[in-house]
C-alpha positions as CSV (number, residue, x, y, z in Angstrom):
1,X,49.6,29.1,-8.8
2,X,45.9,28.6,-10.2
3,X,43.5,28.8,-7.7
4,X,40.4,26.9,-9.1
5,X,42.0,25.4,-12.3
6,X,42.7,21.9,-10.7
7,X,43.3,18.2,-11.2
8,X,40.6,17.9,-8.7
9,X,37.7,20.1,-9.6
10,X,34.3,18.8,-10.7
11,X,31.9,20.6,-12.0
12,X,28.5,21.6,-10.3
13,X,25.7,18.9,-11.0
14,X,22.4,18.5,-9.8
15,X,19.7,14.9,-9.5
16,X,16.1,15.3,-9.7
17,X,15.2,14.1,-5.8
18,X,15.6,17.7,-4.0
19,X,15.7,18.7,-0.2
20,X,15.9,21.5,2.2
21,X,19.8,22.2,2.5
22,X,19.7,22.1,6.3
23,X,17.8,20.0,8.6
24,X,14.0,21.0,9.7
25,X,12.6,17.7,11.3
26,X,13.7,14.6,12.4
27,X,13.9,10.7,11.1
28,X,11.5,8.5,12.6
29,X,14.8,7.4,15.1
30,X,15.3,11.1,16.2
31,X,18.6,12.2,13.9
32,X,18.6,15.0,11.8
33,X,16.4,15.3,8.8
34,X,16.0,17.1,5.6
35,X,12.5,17.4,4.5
36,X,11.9,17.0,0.7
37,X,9.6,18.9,-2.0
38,X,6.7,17.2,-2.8
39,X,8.1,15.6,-6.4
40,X,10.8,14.8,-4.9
41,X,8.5,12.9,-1.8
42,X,6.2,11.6,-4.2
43,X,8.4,9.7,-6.3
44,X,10.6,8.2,-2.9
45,X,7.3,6.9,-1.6
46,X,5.6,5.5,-5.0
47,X,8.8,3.6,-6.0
48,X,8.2,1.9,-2.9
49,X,4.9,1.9,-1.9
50,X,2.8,-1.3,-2.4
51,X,-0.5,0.5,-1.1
52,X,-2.3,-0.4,2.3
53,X,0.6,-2.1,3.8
54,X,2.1,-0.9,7.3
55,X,6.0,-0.1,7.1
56,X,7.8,-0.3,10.4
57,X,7.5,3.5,10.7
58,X,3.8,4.5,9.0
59,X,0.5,2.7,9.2
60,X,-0.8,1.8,6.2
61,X,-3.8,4.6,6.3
62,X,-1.3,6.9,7.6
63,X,1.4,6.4,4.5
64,X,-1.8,6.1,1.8
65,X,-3.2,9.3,3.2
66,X,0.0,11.3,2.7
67,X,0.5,9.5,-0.6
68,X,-3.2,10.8,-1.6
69,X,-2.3,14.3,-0.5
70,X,1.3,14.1,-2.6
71,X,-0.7,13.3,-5.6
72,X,-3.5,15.9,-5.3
73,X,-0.8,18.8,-4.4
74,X,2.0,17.8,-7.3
75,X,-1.0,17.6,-10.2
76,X,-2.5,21.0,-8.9
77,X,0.9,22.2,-9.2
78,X,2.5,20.0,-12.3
79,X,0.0,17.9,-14.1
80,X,2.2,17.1,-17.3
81,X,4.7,16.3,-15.0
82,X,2.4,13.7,-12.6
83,X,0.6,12.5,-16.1
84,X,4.2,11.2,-17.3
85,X,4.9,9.6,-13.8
86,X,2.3,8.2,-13.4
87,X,2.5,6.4,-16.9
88,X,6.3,5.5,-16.0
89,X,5.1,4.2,-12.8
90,X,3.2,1.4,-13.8
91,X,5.1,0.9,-17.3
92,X,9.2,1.0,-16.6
93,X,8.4,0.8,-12.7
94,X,6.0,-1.5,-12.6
95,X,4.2,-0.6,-9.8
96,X,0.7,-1.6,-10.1
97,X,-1.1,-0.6,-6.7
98,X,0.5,2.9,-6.8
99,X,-0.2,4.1,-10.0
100,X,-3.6,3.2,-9.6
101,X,-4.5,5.0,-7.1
102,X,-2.5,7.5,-8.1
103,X,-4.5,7.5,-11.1
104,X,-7.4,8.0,-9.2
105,X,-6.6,10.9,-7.0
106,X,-5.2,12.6,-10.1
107,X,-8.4,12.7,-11.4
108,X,-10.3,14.1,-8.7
109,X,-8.0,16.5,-8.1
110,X,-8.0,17.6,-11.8
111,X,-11.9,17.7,-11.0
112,X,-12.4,19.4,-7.9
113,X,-9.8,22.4,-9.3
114,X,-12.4,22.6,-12.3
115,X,-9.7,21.7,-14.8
116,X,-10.5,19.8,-18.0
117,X,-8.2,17.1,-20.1
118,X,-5.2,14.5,-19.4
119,X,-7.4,12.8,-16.8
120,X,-8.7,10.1,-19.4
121,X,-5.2,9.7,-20.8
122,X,-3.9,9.6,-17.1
123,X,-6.3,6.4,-16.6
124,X,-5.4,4.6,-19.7
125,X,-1.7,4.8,-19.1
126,X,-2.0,2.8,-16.4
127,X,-4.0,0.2,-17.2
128,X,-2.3,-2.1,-19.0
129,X,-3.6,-5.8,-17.8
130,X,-6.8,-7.0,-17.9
131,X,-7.9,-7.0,-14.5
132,X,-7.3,-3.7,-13.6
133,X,-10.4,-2.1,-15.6
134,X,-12.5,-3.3,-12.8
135,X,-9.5,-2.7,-10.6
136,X,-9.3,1.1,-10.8
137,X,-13.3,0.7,-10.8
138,X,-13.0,-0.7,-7.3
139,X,-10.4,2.1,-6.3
140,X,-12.4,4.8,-7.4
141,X,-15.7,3.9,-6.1
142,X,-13.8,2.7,-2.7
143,X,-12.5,6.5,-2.2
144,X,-14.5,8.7,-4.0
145,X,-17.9,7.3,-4.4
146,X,-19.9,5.0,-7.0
147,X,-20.5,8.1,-9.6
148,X,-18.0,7.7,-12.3
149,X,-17.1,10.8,-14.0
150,X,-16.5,11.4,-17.4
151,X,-13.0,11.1,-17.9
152,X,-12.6,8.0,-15.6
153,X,-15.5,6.2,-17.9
154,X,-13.6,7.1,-20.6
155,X,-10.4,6.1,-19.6
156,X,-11.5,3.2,-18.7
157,X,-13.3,2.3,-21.7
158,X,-10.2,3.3,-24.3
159,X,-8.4,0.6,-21.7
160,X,-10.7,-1.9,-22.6
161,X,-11.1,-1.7,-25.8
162,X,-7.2,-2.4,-26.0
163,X,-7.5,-5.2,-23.2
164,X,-10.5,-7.6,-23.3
165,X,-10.4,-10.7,-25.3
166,X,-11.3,-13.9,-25.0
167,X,-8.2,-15.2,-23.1
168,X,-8.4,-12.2,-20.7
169,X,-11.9,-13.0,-19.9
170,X,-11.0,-16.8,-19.3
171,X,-8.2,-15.9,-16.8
172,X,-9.7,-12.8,-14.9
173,X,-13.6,-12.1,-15.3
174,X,-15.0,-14.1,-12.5
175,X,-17.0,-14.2,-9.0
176,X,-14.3,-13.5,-7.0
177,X,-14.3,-10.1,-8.6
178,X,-16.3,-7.4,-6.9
179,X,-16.2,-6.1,-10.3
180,X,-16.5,-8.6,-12.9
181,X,-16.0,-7.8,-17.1
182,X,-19.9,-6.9,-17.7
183,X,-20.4,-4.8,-14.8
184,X,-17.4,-2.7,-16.1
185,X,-18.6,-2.7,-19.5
186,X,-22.3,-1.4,-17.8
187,X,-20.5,1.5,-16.4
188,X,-18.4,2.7,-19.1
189,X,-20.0,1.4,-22.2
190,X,-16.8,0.9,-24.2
191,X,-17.3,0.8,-28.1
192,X,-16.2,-2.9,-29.3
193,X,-13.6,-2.3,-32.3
194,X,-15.1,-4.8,-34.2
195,X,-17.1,-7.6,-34.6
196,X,-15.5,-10.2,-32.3
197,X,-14.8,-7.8,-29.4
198,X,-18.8,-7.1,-29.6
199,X,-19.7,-10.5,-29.6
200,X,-17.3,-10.9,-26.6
201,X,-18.9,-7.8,-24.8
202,X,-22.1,-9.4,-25.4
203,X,-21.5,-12.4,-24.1
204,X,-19.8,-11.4,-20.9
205,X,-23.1,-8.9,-20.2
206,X,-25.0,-12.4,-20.5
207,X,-23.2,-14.5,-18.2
208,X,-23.1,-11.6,-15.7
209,X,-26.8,-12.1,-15.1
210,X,-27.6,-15.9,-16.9
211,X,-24.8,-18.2,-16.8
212,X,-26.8,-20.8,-19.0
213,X,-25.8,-18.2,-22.1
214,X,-24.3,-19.5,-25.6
215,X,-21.0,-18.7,-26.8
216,X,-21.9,-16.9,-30.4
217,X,-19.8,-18.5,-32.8
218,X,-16.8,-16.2,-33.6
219,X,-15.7,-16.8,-30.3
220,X,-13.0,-19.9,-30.4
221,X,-11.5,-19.7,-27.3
222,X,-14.7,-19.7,-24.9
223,X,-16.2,-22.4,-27.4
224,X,-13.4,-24.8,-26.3
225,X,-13.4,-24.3,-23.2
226,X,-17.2,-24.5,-22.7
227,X,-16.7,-27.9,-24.6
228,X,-13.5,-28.7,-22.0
229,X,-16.1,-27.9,-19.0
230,X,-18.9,-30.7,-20.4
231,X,-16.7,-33.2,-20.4
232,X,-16.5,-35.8,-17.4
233,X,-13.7,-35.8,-15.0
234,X,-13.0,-39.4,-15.9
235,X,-12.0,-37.6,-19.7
236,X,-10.6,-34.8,-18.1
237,X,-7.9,-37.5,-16.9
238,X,-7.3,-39.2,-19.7
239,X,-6.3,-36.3,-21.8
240,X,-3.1,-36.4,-20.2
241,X,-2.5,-39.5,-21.5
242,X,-2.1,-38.6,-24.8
243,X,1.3,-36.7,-26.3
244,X,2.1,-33.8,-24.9
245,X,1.7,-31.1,-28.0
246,X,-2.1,-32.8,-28.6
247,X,-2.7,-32.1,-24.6
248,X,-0.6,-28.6,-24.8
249,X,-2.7,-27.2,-27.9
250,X,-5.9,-28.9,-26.0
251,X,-5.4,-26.9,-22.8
252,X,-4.1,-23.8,-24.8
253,X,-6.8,-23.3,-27.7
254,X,-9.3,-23.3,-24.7
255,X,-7.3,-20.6,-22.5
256,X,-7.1,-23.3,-19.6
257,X,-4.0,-21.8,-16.9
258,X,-2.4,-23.3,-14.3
259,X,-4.9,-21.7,-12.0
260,X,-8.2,-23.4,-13.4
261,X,-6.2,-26.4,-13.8
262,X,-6.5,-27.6,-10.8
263,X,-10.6,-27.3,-10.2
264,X,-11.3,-29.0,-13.8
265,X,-9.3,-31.8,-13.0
266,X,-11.3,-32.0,-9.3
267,X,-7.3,-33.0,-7.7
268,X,-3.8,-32.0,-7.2
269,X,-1.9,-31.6,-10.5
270,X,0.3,-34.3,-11.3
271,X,4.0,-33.4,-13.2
272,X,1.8,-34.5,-16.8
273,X,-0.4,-31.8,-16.1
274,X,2.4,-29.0,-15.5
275,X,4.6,-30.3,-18.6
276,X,1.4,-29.4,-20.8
277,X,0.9,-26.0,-19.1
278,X,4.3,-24.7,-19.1
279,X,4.4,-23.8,-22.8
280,X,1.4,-21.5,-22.4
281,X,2.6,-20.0,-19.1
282,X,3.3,-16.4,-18.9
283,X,7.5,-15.9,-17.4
284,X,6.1,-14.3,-14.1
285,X,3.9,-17.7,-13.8
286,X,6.6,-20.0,-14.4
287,X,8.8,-18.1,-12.0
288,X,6.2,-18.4,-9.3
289,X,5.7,-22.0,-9.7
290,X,9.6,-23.3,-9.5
291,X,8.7,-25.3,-5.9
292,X,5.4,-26.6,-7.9
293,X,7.1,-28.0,-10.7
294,X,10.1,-29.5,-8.4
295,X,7.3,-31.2,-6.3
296,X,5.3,-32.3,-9.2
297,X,8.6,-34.3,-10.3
298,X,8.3,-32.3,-13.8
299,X,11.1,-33.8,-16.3
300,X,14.6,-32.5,-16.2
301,X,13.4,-31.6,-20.4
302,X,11.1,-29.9,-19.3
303,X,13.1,-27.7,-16.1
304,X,15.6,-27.1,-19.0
305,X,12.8,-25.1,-20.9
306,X,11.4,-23.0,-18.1
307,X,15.2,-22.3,-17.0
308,X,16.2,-21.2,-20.5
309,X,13.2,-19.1,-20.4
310,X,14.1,-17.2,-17.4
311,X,17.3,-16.4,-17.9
312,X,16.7,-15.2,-21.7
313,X,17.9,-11.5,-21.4
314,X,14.6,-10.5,-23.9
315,X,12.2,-12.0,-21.7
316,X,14.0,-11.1,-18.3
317,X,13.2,-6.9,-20.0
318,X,10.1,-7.7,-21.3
319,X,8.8,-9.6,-17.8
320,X,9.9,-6.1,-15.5
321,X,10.1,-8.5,-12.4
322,X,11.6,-7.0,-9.3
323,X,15.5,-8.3,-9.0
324,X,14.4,-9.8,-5.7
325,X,11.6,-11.5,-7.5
326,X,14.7,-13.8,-8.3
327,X,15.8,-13.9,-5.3
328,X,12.8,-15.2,-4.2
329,X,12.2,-18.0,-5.9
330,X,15.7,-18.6,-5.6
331,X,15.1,-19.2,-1.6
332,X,11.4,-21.1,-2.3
333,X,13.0,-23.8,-5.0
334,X,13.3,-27.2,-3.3
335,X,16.1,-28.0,-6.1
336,X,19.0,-26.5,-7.2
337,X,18.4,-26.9,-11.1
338,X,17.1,-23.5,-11.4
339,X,20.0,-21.7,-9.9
340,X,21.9,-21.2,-13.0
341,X,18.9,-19.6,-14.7
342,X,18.0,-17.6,-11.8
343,X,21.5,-16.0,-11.5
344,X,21.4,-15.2,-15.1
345,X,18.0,-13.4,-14.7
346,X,18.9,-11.7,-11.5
347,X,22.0,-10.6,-13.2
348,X,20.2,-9.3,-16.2
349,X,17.7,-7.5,-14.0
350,X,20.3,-5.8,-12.7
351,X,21.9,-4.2,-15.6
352,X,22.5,-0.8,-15.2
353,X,24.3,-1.6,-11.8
354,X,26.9,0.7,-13.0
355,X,31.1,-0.5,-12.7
356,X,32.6,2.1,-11.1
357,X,36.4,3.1,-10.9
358,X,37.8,4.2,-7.7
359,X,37.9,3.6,-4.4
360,X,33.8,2.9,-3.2
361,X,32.3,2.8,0.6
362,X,29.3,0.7,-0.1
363,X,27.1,0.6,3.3
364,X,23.8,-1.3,3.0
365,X,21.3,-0.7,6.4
366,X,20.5,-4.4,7.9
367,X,18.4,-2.2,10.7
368,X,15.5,-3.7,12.5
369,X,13.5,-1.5,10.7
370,X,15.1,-2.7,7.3
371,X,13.8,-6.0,8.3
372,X,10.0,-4.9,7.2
373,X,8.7,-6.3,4.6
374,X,7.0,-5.3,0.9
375,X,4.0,-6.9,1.4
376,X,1.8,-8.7,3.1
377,X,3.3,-12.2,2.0
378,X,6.8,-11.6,3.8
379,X,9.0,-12.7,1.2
380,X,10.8,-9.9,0.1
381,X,12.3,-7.5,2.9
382,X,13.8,-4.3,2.9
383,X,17.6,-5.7,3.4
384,X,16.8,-8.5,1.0
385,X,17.0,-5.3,-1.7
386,X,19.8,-3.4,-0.2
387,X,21.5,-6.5,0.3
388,X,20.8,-7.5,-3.1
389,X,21.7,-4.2,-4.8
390,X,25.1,-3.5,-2.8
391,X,26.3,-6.6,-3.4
392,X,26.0,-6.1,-7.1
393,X,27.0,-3.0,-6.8
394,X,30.2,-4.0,-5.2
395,X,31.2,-6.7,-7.1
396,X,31.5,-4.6,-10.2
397,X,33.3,-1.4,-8.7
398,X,37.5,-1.4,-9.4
399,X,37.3,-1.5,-5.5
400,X,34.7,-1.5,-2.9
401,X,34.6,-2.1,0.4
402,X,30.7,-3.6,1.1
403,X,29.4,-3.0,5.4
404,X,26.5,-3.7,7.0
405,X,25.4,-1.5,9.8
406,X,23.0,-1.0,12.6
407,X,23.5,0.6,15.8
408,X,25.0,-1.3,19.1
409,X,22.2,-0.1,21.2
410,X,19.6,-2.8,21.2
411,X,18.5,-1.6,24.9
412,X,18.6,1.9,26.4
413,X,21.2,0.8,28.5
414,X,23.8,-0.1,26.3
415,X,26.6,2.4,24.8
416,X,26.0,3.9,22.0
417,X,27.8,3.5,18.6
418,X,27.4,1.9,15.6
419,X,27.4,-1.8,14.9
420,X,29.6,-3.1,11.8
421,X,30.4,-6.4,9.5
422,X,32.5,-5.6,6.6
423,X,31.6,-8.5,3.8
424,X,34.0,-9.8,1.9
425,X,32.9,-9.6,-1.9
426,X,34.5,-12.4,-3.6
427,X,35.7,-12.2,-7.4
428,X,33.7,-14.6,-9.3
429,X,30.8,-15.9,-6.8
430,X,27.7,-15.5,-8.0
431,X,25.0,-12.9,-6.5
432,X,22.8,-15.3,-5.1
433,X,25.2,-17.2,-4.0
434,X,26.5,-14.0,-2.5
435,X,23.9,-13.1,-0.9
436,X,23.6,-16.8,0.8
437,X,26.8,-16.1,2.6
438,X,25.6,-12.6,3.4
439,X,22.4,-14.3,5.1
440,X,24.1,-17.6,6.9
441,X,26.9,-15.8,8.1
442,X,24.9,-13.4,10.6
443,X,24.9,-9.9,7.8
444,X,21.5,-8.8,8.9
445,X,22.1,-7.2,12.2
446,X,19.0,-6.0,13.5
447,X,18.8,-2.8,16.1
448,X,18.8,1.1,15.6
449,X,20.3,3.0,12.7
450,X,23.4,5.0,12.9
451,X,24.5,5.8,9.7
452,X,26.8,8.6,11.0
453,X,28.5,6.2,13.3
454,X,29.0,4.1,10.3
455,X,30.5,6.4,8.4
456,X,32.9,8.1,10.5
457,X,34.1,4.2,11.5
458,X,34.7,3.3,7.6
459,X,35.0,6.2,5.5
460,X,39.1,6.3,4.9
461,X,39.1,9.1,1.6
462,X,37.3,6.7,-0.3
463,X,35.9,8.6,-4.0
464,X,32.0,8.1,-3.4
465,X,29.6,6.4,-0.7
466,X,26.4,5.0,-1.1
467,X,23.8,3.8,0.6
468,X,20.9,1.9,1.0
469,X,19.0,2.6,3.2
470,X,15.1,3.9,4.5
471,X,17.1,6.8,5.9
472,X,15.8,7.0,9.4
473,X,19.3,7.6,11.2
474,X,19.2,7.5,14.8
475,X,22.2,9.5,15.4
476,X,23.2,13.1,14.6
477,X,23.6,14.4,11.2
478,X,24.7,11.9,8.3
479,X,25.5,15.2,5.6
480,X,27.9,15.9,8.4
481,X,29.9,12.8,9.0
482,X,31.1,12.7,5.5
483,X,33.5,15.6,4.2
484,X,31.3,17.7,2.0
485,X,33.5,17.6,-1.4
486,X,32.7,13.2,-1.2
487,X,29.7,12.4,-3.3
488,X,27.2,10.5,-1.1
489,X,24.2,8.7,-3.3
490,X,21.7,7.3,-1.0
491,X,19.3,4.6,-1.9
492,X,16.1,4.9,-0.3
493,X,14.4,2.3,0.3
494,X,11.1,3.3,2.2
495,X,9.9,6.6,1.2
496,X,9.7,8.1,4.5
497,X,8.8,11.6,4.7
498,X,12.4,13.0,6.0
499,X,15.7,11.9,4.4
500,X,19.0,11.7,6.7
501,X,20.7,14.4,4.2
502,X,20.7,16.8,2.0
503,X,19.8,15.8,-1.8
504,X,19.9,17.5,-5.3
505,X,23.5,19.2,-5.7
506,X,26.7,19.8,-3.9
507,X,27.6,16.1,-3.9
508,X,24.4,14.9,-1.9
509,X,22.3,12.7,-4.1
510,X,19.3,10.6,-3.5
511,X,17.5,7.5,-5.3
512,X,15.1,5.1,-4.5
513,X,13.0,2.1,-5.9
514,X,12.9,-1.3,-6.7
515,X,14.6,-1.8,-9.7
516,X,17.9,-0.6,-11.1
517,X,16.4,1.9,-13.3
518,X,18.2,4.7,-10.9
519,X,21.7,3.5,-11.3
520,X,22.1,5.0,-14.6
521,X,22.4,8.5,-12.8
522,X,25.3,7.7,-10.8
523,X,28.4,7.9,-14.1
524,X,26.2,10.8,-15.1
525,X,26.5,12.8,-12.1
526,X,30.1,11.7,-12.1
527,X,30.6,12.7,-16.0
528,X,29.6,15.9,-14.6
529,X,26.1,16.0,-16.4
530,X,22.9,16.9,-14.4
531,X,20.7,13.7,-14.1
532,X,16.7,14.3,-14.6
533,X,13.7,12.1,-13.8
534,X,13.5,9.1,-15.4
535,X,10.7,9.4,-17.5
């Protein structure tokens, strides 16, 4: 009789987010919890860390300040490997804020150890629009002083030479900037690379300090729109009375957006005015600007064209919006003519939600403190993406059962125990709509966290759990309530400092972020190939 030579046996595999194998702290909620190496914390917490915004568990100095330290301590110890994150941060993650700063604190660490290189490379990588010259500017000076070393003018300057045009300085150099396109080119003194670009950089030094400058000749774009800006508001109007490609190309050749729109005309813009600006929106403009266009009273023509703009799969990958970025605008649409699209380009955003075979025990965390949101705005929670992402996950396993979970124990007198709702995922309904039903039909649970509790009601020999979760369990020991041979793959959706298991090998895995990128290591792990970092 063969003693290891099974039907059953899987090989050893291990996943890049690594832990302590036994508990050494606690969650937030008091269970058990694994603490994490500092990669492995670093990339839970910038994956979903919007920078100076309070969670329901850390302040917002408290969760920058041990993002700061991560940074520092994982470049000391691994630049190459903190240069390429970094890079994939604000590139394939698109994570703007955090791989800023990150940026930032690279550098000075890379300084204050006395070590030379990557540092300028670091800052190009992860500035990529326009803005965000001044941006890291701003960042640096804000935490490190107003002396800007070498390889952060550097940096800086490569990023701009690649960045500022004409359009860019129509759409982001102005006073609302602390620091505007000629105070950026004062402190880094970026060589133009060529002609044009130095007549730009000229001209934006000028109007820095005399706003009565020309626009030299080569430069078409400000031209037009300094000739827009002369004319009177009565023939501001009238433009839009004229076909809409003459008004389009008008509003275009002179780099007008949406945004200025609305100050040249001196009133509210009418649907004319947004069917002339929507061919020379950008996709994450359009998307934003769904209730807009529905109040406006824009054509059904022209809804067609933004919708088959959204949901076109090439511009869903090139735009790297957030999956609940659909959702939202989903939820702020007066109308329903953008569904269709909008479930398209969720769907699409989601593609590496992986179909697995098998029996799968899908339990999303609808917690109280799941209920924090993002950012500041409020519009996207923390159960709006596990939500989101386990219901798309369980539509496309062979067979899943989907639960939301909390805990029972709203007061400290109630009994303990975990509090359930298994959600029906129906073959054929649409995600959004999905996630409707999960919403209206009382799926967000609110209270404490017990995961364990959860488990132990609805595991029944299922091949694989997951889930999402910010892992602060409030009750005992979640590695524990599963048998040890089950894979478990927890999402994390928070960063916190101690996870609620295990993570690396021996069937404990751990994820986290916004997007689907991390998906893509669950059939390897289960192919029985070791799944890396993702960049």
């Amino acid at each position: 009789m063969s003693k290891f030579n099974s039907s059953h046996v899987r090989p050893l595999v291990s996943s890049p987010v690594v832990s302590e194998s036994v508990p050494s702290g606690l969650t937030h909620e008091g269970g058990a919890g694994y603490a994490r190496d500092p990669k492995s914390e670093l990339f839970l917490l910038a994956v979903t860390n919007m920078v100076g915004e309070n969670t329901f568990y850390e302040t917002s100095d408290k969760r920058d300040d041990r993002y700061a330290e991560l940074v520092r301590a994982v470049t000391i110890a691994d630049p190459d490997w903190t240069a390429r994150f970094l890079a994939w941060l604000r590139g394939t993650a698109n994570m703007r804020s955090a791989s800023l700063v990150g940026a930032a604190h690279f550098v000075k660490a890379r300084l204050d150890a006395g070590e030379q290189g990557m540092s300028r490379q670091v800052v190009d990588s992860v500035l990529q629009r326009a803005d965000e010259p001044g941006e890291f500017i701003a960042c640096w000076t804000s935490h490190h002083g107003r002396t800007l070393p070498k390889p952060v003018k550097r940096g800086v300057a490569d990023a701009v030479r690649r960045l500022y045009d004409e359009r860019a300085s129509v759409k982001w150099d102005s006073v609302a900037r602390g620091f505007r396109f000629g105070d950026v080119l004062n402190l880094v003194h970026p060589t133009p690379v060529d002609d044009k670009q130095g007549d730009l950089f000229t001209h934006v030094l000028d109007r820095r300090y005399d706003n009565s400058s020309s626009v030299p000749a080569s430069l078409d774009v400000l031209r037009a729109r300094a000739d827009l800006m002369a004319w009177p508001v009565e023939q501001r109007r009238a433009l839009f009375g004229q076909d809409r490609d003459t008004v389009t190309s008008t509003l275009r050749n002179a780099g007008m957006t949406w945004e200025s729109a609305a100050g040249w005309l001196q009133g509210p813009l009418t649907a004319e005015v947004w069917e002339a600006l929507v061919p020379s929106m950008g996709y994450m403009a359009q998307l934003r600007n769904l209730r807009n266009l529905d109040e406006a009273g824009v054509s059904d023509e022209v809804a067609a064209e933004v919708a088959a703009r959204l949901a076109d799969p090439a511009q869903v990958a090139r735009s790297r919006q957030l999956p609940m970025r659909f959702l939202s605008a989903y939820r702020a649409a007066p109308s329903l003519r953008w569904a269709w699209a909008l479930e398209q380009a969720i769907t699409r955003s989601l593609a590496n939600v992986p179909a697995l075979d098998g029996r799968t025990l899908i339990l999303v965390d609808t917690s109280s403190s799941m209920q924090a949101s993002f950012s500041r705005d409020g519009s996207l929670m923390r159960w709006d993406a596990a939500a989101v992402f386990g219901i798309a996950l369980g539509s496309r396993c062979a067979e899943a059962d989907v639960v939301s979970f909390s805990s029972a124990q709203y007061y400290s007198s109630d009994p303990p125990g975990p509090r359930t709702m298994v959600f029906p995922v129906k073959g054929g309904e649409s995600l959004l709509r999905s996630v409707d039903r999960w919403k209206t039909d009382g799926y967000f649970l609110g209270g404490g966290t017990d995961t364990a509790g959860a488990l132990r009601r609805h595991f029944a020999g299922h091949d694989r759990v997951v889930i999402l979760t910010d892992e602060q369990s409030s009750e005992g020991d979640v590695h524990r309530a599963l048998p040890e041979h089950v894979p478990m793959y927890t999402w994390n959706l928070a960063g916190y400092r101690h996870g609620h298991a295990p993570s690396g090998g021996r069937d404990r895995h751990a994820f986290g972020g916004l997007t689907d990128e991390a998906f893509r290591m669950i059939p390897l792990l289960e192919s029985g190939r070791n799944a890396v970092w993702p960049f």
